[in-house]
C-alpha positions, 0 to 999 in steps of 0.5 A: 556806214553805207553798204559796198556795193557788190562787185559787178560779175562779167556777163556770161561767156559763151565757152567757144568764145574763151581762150584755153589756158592752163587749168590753174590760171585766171579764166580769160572770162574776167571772172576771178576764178581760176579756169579749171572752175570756171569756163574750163568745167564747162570745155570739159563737159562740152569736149566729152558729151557723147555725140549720137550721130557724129556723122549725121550731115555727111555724104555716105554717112553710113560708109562713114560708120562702117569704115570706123567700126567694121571694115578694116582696109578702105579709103575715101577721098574727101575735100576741105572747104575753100575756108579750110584750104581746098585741099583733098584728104585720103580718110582711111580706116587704119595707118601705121602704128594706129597714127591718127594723121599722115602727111606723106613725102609725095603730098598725100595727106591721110587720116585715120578713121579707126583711131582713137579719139579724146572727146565724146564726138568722132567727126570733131576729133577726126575734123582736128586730125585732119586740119592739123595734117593739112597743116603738116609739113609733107614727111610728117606723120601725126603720132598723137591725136590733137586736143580739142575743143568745143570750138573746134569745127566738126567734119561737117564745117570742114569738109565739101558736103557736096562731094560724094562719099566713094569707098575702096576697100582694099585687100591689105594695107599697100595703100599706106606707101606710095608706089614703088616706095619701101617703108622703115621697120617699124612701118614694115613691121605695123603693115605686116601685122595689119595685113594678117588681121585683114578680113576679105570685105567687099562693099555692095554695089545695088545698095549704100552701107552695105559689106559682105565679108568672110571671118573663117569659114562663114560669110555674113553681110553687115549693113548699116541703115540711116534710118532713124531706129524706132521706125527701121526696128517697126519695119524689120519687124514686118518683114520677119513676122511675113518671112521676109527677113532672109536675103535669099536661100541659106541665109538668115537675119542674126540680128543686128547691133548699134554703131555711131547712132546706126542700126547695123543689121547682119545675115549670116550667108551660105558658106560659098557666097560671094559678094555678087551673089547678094547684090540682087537679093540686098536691093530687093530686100531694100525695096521692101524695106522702104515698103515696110517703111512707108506702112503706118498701121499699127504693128499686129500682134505678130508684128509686135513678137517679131520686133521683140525677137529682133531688139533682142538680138544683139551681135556682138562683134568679133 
């Protein structure tokens, strides 16, 4: 009796190509087996792979990291691709009741930058956010972050590259409401909570990613740098081990810590400082930073104790 044949397997599928369905219904592949084990393993490892650099692409990328992890009351405005309907978007660092969308009663459409995600890519989640609120009815907050997909496009397929990336931060969270508008209790409840936590923060002028602000009593400036790590870490070391570090008289580099794939240096300031005060000293310390930048010599002994001093220090936010 002649052997049967084997059942011919389909070709394998691209992951982006295959509808989601439900995890215990046949995989739309045509592979006999239920999604969950097939096509939907793979969506599932694709949707929680950590993106290093999720804004990487972007114009402003280190504004884009610092209004996600540092400053807390700030806008942009950004605009989608003429694919993605042409239309402006408010990005914010924060919206009532952490909501990851709003599409206001006057047409303003927001999105909440500090809002959790469900995957392990910042831009594709905030990309979801932002299309289902282009999508909204105006009145319509988006209360639950959208699911995603690796199919779902990133900011970088959304939005118009070509647009620069203004930030304004602001005192409080007025920017929430249009103007002269009143909100509900629970709305007026959420921003009084938020302006109370608020930190006075300014963003730097002479300089890009770069925000003085105030906790308490003490002033500190945190700015995050997009050059690649390894080379920023050799050039911070140059400039510590020649006592070139500070930003000006009572100050002093404390360290630094990792954010969104960007190194974000911090100084500690005089207690009086104000954010004018470090313009001049931030631009000349850029300025030898893109020296230190730009030396290919092997770090000296000196050189190589300050980069262990400044890997080892690690600020933790507060």
């Amino acid at each position: 009796m002649a052997k049967r044949s084997p059942a011919r397997r389909p070709a394998a599928t691209a992951v982006e190509d295959v509808p989601v369905v439900g995890p215990r219904e046949p995989c739309p592949c045509g592979s006999g087996k239920r999604y969950k084990v097939c096509h939907g393993r793979a969506a599932r490892a694709a949707a929680t792979e950590i993106v290093r650099r999720p804004f990487a692409g972007l114009p402003g990328e280190a504004d884009w990291v610092c209004l996600r992890e540092v400053v807390p009351a700030a806008t942009a405005s950004v605009r989608t691709t003429p694919e993605h309907g042409g239309v402006d978007v408010t990005v914010a660092t924060v919206l009532p009741l952490a909501w990851p969308g709003l599409h206001r009663a006057d047409g303003e459409r927001l999105v909440g930058l500090q809002a959790p995600g469900s995957s392990g890519d910042p831009s594709r989640d905030l990309a979801a956010a932002l299309l289902a609120v282009v999508a909204s009815e105006p009145g319509q907050p988006l209360e639950q972050r959208p699911a995603v997909t690796p199919a779902t496009p990133r900011l970088q397929d959304v939005l118009d590259v070509a647009r620069p990336f203004e930030v304004r931060v602001h005192e409080g969270f007025d920017f929430w409401l249009p103007e002269g508008a009143e909100a509900d209790a629970e709305v007026a409840a959420s921003l009084e909570r938020a302006d109370e936590a608020v930190v006075p923060t300014e963003r730097l002028r002479t300089v890009d990613g770069a925000y003085w602000c105030r906790i308490g009593e003490r002033t500190h400036l945190r700015w995050a740098m997009v050059e690649d790590e390894e080379p920023l870490l050799d050039a911070l070391a140059r400039l510590h081990a020649a006592g070139r570090a500070g930003l000006g008289e009572g100050t002093k580099y404390v360290g630094a810590f990792r954010a969104q794939g960007l190194v974000v240096p911090v100084w500690d300031l005089a207690e009086d400082a104000v954010a004018d005060d470090v313009e001049e000293p931030a631009a000349a310390f850029r300025a030898a930073l893109d020296e230190a930048l730009a030396t290919t010599e092997p770090l000296t002994a000196d050189e190589r104790r300050a980069r262990a001093g400044v890997v080892s220090r690690q600020v933790t936010l507060r």
